[in-house]
N, C-alpha and C positions, 0 to 999 in steps of 0.2 A: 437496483432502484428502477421500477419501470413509472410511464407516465401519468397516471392515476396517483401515486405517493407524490409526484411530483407540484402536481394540481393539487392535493392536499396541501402540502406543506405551505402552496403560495396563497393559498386561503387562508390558514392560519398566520402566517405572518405577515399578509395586507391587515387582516381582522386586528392583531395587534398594533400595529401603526395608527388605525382607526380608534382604539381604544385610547392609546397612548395620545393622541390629540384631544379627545373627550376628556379625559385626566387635566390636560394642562389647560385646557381653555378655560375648567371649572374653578384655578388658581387665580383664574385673570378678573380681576375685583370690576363689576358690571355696577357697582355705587347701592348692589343689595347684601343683606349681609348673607355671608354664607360661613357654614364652618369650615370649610374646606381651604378658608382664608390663611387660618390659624396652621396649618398642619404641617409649616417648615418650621414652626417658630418652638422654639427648641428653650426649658429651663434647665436649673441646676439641682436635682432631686438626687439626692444624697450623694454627690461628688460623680454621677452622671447625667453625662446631657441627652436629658428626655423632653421628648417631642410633651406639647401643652396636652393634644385629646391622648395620650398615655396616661395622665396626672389627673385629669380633670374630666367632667361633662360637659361636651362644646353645642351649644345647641342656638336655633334663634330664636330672639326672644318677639319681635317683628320685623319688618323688611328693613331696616335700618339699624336693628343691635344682634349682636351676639352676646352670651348670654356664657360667660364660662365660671362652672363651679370647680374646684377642688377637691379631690377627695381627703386634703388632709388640710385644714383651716391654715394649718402653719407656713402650707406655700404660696399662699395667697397673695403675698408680696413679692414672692419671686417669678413667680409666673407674671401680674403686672408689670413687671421690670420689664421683664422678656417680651411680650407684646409690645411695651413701649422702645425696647431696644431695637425690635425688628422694623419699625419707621413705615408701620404700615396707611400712615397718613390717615390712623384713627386715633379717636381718645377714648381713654379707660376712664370708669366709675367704679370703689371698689368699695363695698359696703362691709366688709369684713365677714360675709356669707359667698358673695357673688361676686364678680366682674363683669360689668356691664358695659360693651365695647360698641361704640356707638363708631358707624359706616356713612360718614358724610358725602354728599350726591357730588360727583365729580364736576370738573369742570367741562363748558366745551370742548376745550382743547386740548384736558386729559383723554376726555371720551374717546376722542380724534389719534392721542398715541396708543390707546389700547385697542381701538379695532385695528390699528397698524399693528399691532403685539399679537393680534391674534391672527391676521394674515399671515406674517410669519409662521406662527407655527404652524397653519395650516399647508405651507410651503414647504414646510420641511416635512410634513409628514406627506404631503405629495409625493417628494422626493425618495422617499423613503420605499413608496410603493413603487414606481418605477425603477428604484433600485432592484427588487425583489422582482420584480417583471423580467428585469434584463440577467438578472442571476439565475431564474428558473429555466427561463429561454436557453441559454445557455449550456445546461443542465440538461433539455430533452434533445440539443444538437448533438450533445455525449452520447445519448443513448444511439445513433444512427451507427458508430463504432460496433452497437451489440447486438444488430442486428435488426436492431425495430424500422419496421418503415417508415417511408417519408410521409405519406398519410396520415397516422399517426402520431408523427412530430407535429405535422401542423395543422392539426387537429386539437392539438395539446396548447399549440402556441395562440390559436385562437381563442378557447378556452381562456386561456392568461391574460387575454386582450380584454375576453370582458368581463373576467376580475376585476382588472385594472379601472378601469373604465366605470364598474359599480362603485370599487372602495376613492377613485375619486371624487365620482357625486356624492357619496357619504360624506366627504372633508368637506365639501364647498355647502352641502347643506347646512353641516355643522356652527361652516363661517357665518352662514346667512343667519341663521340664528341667534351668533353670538353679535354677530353685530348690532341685530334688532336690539337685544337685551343691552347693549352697551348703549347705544345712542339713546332708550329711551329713558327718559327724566321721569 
């Protein structure tokens, strides 16, 4: 392995940290609706438990409803169940074509635990990346055993610094964003 794979791999694996916070922040219900709300919530589609957009078209219908059809009329009720099982702090309408899941505006001080929900995971995915920092570090001190010079090591290690240092401001941009979209009513 020399330092250039090294540098690769730590860009690829901040890159995913980054993504993986994008993924979870987009779960975190900001009072619009999104389909992405839906996509732990899981029915019973012939004695296995399948995710709703597997079963169904999950789409919005305006900033305030999701809009899920079925592709098989007959699960119509069981997918309702299943949304209302999961206590997503919404209500279903189900016209016996659609389900129409209506996304009520949070409260203050909902608002207030979800940009704390979303710190968090911006936290961890922080951590994540400094993990990966102090592991590849790590990694190009090995190579000095093989002969590679010290120049090059830390050449490498600065390099990783301002990896580190980019895919952090990509998490805090992210927060900043999500917090806009949470706080604003």
């Amino acid at each position: 392995m020399d330092s250039k794979t090294i540098i690769q791999s730590t860009k690829d694996g901040m890159k995913k940290a980054v993504e993986h916070l994008e993924n979870e922040l987009q779960k975190v219900r900001a009072g619009k609706a999104n389909p992405a709300m839906l996509d732990n919530v899981k029915f019973d589609y012939y004695g296995t438990s399948t995710a709703v957009n597997q079963g169904a078209t999950v789409t919005t219908g305006d900033a305030r409803t999701i809009v899920v059809q079925p592709f098989e009329k007959k699960h119509i009720i069981l997918i309702e169940r299943a949304i209302m099982e999961a206590n997503l702090g919404t209500s279903q309408q189900n016209d016996g074509v659609v389900i129409r899941v209506s996304v009520p505006v949070p409260t203050e001080e909902r608002r207030k635990q979800l940009v704390k929900q979303a710190k968090q995971m911006g936290e961890e995915a922080k951590v994540a990346v400094r993990n990966i920092r102090k592991e590849k570090n790590e990694q190009l001190k090995g190579l000095k055993k093989d002969g590679i010079s010290e120049d090059i090591i830390k050449s490498g290690e600065t390099e990783i610094q301002k990896l580190t240092d980019s895919h952090i401001g990509m998490i805090d941009n992210h927060l900043t964003k999500k917090e806009a979209e949470i706080m604003t009513v």
